[in-house]
C-alpha positions in Angstrom: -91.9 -16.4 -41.3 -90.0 -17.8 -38.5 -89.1 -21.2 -39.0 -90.0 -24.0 -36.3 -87.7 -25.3 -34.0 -86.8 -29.1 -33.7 -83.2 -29.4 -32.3 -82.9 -28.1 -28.7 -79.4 -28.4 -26.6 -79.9 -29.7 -23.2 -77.4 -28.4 -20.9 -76.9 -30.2 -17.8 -74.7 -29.3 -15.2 -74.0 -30.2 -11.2 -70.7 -28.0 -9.6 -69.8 -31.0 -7.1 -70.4 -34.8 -7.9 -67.5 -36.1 -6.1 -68.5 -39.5 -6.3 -69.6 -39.2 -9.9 -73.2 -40.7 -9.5 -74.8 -37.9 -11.2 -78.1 -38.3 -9.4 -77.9 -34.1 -9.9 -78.1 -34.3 -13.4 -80.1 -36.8 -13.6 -82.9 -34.7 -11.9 -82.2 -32.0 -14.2 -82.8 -34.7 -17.5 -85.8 -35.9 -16.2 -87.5 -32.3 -16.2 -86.0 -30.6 -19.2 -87.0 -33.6 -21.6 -90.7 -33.4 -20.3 -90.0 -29.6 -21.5 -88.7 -30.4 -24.7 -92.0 -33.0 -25.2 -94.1 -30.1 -24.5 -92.6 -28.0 -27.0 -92.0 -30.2 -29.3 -88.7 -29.8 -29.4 -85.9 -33.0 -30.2 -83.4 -33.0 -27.8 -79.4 -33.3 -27.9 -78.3 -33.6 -24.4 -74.8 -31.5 -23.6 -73.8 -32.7 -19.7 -70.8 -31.1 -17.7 -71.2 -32.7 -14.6 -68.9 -31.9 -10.9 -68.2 -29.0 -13.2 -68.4 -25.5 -11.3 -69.7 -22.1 -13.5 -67.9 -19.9 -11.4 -64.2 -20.6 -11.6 -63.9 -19.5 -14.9 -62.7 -22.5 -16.3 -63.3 -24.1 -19.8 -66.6 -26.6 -19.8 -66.1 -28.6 -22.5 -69.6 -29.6 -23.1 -71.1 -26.2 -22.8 -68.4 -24.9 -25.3 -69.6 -27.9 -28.1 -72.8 -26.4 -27.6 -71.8 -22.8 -28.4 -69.8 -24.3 -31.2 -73.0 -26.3 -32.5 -75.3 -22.9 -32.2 -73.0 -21.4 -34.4 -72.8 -23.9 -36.7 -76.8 -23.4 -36.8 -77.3 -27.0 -35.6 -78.9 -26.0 -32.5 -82.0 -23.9 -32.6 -83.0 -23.5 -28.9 -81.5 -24.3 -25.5 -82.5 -25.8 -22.5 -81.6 -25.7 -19.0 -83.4 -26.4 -15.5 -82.3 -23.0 -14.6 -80.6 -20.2 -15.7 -77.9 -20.3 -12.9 -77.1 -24.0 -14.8 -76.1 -22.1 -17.7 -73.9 -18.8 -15.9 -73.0 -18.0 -12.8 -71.2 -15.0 -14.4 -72.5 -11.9 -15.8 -69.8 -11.8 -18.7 -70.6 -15.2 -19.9 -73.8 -14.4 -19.7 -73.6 -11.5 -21.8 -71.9 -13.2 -24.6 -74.5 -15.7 -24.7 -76.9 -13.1 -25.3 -75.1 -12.1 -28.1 -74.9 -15.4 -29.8 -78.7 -16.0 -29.2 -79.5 -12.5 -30.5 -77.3 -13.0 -33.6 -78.6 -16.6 -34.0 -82.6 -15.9 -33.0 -82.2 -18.6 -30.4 -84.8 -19.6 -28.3 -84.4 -20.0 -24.5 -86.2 -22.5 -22.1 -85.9 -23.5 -18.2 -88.2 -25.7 -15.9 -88.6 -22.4 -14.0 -89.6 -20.4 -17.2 -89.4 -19.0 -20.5 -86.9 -16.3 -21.2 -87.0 -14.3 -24.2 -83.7 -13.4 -25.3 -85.3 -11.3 -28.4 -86.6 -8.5 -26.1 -85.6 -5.6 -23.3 -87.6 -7.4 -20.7 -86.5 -10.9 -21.6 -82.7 -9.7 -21.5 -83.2 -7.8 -18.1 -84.6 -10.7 -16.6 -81.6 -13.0 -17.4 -79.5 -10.5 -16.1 -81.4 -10.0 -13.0 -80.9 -13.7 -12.4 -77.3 -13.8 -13.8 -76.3 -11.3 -11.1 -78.3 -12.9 -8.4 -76.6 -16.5 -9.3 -73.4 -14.5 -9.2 -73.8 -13.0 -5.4 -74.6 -16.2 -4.3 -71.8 -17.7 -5.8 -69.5 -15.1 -4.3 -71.3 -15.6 -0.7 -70.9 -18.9 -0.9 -67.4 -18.9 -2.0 -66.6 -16.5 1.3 -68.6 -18.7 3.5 -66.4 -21.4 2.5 -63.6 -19.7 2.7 -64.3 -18.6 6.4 -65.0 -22.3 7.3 -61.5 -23.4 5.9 -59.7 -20.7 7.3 -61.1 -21.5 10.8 -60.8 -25.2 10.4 -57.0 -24.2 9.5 -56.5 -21.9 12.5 -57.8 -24.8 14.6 -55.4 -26.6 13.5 -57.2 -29.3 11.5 -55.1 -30.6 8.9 -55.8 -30.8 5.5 -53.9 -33.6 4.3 -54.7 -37.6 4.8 -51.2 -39.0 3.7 -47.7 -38.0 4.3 -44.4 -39.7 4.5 -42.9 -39.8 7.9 -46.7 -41.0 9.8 -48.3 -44.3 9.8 -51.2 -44.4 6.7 -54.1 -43.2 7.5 -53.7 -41.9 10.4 -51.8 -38.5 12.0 -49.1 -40.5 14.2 -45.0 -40.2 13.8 -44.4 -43.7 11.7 -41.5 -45.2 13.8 -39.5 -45.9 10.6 -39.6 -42.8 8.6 -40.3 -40.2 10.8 -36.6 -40.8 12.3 -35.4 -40.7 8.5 -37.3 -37.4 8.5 -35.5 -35.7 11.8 -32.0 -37.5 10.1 -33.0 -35.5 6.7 -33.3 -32.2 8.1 -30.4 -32.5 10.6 -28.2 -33.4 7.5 -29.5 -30.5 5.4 -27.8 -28.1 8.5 -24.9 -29.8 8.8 -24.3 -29.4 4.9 -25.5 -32.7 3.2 -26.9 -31.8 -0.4 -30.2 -32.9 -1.2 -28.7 -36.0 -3.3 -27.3 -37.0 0.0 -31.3 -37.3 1.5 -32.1 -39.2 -1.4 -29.6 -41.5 -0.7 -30.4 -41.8 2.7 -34.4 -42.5 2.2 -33.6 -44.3 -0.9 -31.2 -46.5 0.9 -33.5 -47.3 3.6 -36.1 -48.7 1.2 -38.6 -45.8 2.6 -40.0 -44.4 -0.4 -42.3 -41.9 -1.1 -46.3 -42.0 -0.9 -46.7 -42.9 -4.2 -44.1 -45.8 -3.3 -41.5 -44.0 -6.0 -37.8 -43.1 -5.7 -36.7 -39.8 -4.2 -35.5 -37.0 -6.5 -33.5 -33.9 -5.3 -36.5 -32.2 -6.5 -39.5 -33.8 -4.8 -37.2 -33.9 -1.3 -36.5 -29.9 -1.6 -40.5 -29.8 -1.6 -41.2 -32.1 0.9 -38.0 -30.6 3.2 -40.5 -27.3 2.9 -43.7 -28.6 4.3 -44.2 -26.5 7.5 -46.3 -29.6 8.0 -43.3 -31.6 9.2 -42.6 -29.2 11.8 -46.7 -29.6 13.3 -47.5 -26.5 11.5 -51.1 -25.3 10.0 -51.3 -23.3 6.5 -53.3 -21.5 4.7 -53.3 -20.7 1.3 -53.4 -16.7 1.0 -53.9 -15.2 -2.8 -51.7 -12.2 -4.3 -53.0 -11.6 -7.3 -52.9 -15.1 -9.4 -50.9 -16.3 -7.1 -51.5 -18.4 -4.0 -48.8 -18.5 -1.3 -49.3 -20.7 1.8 -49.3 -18.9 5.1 -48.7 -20.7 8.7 -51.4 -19.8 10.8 -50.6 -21.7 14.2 -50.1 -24.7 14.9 -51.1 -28.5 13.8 -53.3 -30.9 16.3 -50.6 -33.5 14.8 -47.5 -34.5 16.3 -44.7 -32.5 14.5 -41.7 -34.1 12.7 -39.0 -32.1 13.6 -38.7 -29.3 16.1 -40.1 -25.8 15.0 -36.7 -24.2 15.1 -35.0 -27.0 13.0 -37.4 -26.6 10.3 -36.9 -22.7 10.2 -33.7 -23.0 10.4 -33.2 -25.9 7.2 -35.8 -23.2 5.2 -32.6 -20.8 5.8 -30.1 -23.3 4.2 -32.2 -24.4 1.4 -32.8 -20.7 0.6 -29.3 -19.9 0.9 -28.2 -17.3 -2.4 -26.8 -20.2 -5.2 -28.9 -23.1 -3.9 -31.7 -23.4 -6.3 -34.9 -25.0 -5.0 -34.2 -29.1 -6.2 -31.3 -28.3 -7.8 -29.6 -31.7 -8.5 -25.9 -31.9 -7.9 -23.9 -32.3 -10.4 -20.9 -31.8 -8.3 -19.8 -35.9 -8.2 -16.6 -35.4 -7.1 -15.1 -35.0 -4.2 -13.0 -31.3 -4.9 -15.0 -30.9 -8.1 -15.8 -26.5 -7.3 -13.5 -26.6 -4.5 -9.6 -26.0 -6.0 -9.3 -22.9 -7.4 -6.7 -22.3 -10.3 -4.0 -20.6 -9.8 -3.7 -19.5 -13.4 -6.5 -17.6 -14.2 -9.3 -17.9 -11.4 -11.6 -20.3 -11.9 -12.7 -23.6 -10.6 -10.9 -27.2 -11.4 -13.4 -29.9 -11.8 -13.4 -33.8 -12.2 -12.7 -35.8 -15.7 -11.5 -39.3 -16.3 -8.7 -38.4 -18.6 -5.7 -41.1 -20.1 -5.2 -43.0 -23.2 -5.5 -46.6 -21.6 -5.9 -46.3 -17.8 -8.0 -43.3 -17.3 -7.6 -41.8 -14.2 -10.0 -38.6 -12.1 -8.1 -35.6 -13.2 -9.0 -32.4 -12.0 -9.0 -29.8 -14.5 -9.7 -26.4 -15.4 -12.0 -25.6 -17.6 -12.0 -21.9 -18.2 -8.2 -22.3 -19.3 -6.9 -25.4 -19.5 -3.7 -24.9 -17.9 -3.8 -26.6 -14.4 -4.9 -29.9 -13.5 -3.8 -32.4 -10.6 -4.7 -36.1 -10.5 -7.3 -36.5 -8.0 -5.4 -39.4 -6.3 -2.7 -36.9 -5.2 -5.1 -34.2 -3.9 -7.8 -35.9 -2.5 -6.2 -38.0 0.3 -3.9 -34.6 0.5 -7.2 -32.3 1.6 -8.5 -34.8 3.5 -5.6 -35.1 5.5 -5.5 -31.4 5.9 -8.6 -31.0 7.3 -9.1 -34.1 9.2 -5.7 -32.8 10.9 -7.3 -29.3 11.2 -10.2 -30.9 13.2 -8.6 -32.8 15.1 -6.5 -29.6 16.7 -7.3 -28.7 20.6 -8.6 -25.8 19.2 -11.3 -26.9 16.5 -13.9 -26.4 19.2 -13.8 -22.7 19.0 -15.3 -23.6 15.3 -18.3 -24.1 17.5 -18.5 -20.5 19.0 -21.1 -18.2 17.0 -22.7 -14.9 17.4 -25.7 -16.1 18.3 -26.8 -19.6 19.5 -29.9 -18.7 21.4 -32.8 -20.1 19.9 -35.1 -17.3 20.5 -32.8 -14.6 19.4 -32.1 -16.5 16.2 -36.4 -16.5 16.0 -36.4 -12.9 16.4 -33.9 -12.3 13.4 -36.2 -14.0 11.4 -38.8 -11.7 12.2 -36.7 -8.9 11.3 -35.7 -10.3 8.0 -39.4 -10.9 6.9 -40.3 -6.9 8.6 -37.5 -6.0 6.3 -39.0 -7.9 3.5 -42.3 -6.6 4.1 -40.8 -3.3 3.9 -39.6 -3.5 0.7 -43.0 -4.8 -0.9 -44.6 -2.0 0.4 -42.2 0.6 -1.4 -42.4 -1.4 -4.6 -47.0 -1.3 -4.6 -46.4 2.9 -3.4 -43.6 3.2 -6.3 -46.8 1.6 -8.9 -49.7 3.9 -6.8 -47.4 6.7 -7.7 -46.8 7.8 -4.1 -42.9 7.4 -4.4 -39.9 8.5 -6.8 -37.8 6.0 -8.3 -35.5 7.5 -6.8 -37.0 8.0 -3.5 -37.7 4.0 -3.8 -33.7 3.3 -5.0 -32.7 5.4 -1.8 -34.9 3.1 0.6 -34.3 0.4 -1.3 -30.8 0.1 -0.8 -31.1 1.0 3.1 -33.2 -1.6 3.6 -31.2 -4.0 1.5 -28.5 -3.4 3.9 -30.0 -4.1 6.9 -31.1 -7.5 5.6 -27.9 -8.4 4.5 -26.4 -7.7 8.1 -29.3 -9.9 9.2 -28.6 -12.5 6.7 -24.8 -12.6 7.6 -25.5 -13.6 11.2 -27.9 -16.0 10.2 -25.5 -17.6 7.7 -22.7 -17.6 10.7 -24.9 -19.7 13.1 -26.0 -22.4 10.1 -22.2 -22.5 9.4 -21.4 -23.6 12.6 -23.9 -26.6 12.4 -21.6 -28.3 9.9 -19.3 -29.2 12.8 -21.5 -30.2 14.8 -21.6 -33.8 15.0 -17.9 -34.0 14.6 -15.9 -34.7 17.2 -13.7 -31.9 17.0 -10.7 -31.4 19.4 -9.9 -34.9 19.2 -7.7 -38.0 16.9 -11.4 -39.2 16.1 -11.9 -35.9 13.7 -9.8 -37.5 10.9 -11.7 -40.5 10.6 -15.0 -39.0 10.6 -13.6 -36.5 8.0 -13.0 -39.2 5.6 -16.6 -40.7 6.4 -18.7 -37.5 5.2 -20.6 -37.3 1.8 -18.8 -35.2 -0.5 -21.1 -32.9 -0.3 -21.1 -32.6 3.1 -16.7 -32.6 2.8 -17.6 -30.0 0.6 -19.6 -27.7 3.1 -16.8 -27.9 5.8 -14.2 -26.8 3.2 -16.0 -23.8 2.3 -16.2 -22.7 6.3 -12.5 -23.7 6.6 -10.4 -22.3 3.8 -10.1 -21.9 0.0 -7.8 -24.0 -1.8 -6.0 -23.1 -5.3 -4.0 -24.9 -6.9 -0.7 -23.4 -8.9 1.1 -24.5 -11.7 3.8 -27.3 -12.0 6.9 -26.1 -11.0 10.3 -27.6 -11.8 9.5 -30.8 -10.4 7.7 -32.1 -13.5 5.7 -35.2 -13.3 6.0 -35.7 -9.6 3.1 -34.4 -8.0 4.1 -31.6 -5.5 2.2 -31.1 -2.4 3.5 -27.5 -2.1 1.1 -26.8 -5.6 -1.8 -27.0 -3.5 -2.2 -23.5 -1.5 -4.5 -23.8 1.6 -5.8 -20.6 2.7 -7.6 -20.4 6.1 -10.7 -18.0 6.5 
């Protein structure tokens, strides 16, 4: 003999309370209590409310219930409907499972489903996969109506640095920091240095915290700074962010200054937020002239320690850094300041739509080379076939690449006045990192062991080799 039920689960649930008032689930209460009088049935109320069925996501309330049916605490469930319960077939299925296994009765507002029987089972999956096609519709629905509010141009933030709160409009104090960020980024500034500078200027972010190299590399690569729209495009799990047109905001920066500061912070051996560890001026910059490597800063001395560059692959070269420092700046400040430093300015390409149209090529190219990979995995290609393309391809981009890199090398000089006695002092005014960057265009630098002359530092151990 089938023994009575007394304990029913009441399973409440609402997909979107935003304002958590619950009114939604209150509704739902109301009704399936008056069910549970009429059955007889004592209630223990299981609520996931602004809690959707059809992401897939864990509902914490709805998996205590299982957890109690299994435990045999629960002898019956009910729900206003059955779409309150699933909204997809698989979860469904396992339910019916559990309720089979656990003779569990089923009641909604709408009706009695017996779990127990063919009909009973075919009915709940009738209205599982109905619940489940309106849950798709609706999900493309919406996702038309955001994708045209995108390509419209509406945006879909409220609160960014560089505008005035709450509203869309340039803010007259950070959105020049912004231009002055992105400007230093192409002319070889690391992304301490645009800490520094926002830091500096008390402009904070949102959230009225300090910058970090890591939260400036993501905000350098919002196309929203540049007046640009995206849209959030999904391969496979994950979700890349597509421009579609333009913003109906004012932009921060120009569209081709943006692209063109993507190129930098992309740049092979930059790491997205990297922070620098690079504190000194030459630290990575003098070679050694023993076995190869890279000399880098260390306050070495028994009493008065001085900055010592050193090698740290072999140990056998180092030069104070009060010698070489001054000794390189001179160098290239003097360098600079040569009639002929403004041929530094003279690249391959300088036109802004032909340096747009590279671009294109490069992300064709890329393109390219995701197709070959999804043909190689349909089976359409060799490996071989793929390696052969693969390598074509690859060459083309790095051509591309190479006459990109030229043209962003060239805006490290930019603000300097080259050509003229003025260069030397501005040299010695740059960030180290941004010292740094015009090194690396200039010339390499090793730095060879002491010769006869000892103790006394010999400017002649510092080799300067222009590129």
């Amino acid at each position: 003999m089938k023994t009575p039920v007394t304990t029913a689960a009441v399973y409440l649930r609402i997909s979107s309370d935003p304002k958590g008032e619950q009114f939604g689930v209150t509704r739902q209460r109301q009704d399936c209590e008056k069910l549970c009088a009429d059955k007889g049935w004592t209630p223990v109320e299981y609520v996931d409310n602004d809690m959707s069925a059809t992401s897939g996501k864990p509902r914490p309330a709805y998996e205590k219930m299982l957890a109690d049916i299994r435990d045999g605490a629960i002898g019956a469930v009910v729900a206003w409907d059955l779409d309150r319960l699933h909204r997809r077939p698989i979860e469904l299925e396992s339910f019916m499972a559990l309720a089979d296994e656990k003779h569990l009765a089923l009641a909604t507002v709408s009706g009695d489903v017996d779990l127990s029987t063919a009909q009973g089972r075919l009915v709940a999956r009738l209205k599982g996969s109905v619940a489940a096609h309106e849950s798709e519709h609706r999900r493309a629905r919406q996702l038309r109506a955001t994708r045209q509010l995108a390509e419209r141009g509406v945006p879909n933030w409220t609160r960014a640095f560089g505008y005035l709160g709450g509203t869309r409009q340039p803010d007259p104090v950070t959105a020049p920091l912004v231009k002055q960020a992105y400007a230093a980024v192409l002319a070889g500034a690391s992304l301490g240095d645009v800490c520094r500078l926002f830091n500096e200027a008390g402009a904070f972010t949102v959230n009225d915290k300090p910058w970090t190299p890591t939260v400036v590399s993501k905000f350098l690569r919002k196309p929203r700074n540049a007046g640009l729209r995206t849209y959030g495009v999904r391969f496979g799990r994950v979700t890349r962010d597509d421009v579609v047109g333009l913003g109906n905001w004012p932009a921060l920066v120009d569209e081709g200054t943006f692209w063109a500061a993507q190129a930098v912070l992309d740049a092979p051996g930059r790491a997205p937020g990297r922070k620098s560890v690079r504190k000194h001026l030459l630290t990575g910059v003098l070679g050694c002239g023993k076995c190869g490597g890279y000399l880098s800063g260390a306050y070495v001395g028994k009493t008065a320690k001085r900055l010592t560059y050193i090698c740290k692959g072999c140990h056998g070269i180092n030069v104070r850094a009060d010698y070489v420092e001054p000794l390189l700046l001179d160098i290239v400040g003097g360098r600079l300041a040569m009639a002929d430093a403004v041929d530094l300015l003279k690249a391959e390409i300088q036109d802004q739509e032909q340096a747009e149209a590279i671009r294109g090529e490069i992300n064709v190219l890329y393109g390219e080379l995701d197709a070959l990979a999804v043909e190689r995995a349909e089976g359409l290609m060799t490996a071989r076939q793929v390696k052969i393309s693969s390598d074509i391809i690859g060459e083309k981009i790095a051509k591309l690449e190479r006459r990109q890199q030229d043209q962003e090398r060239v805006r490290v000089f930019r603000d300097l006045p080259l050509g003229t006695a003025e260069a030397v002092d501005a040299v010695r005014a740059l960030s180290a990192d941004r010292f740094r960057a015009v090194v690396e265009v200039l010339m390499t630098v090793t730095v060879v062991p002491v010769g006869k002359s000892g103790r006394v530092f010999n400017p002649e151990r510092v080799r300067v080799n222009w590129r």
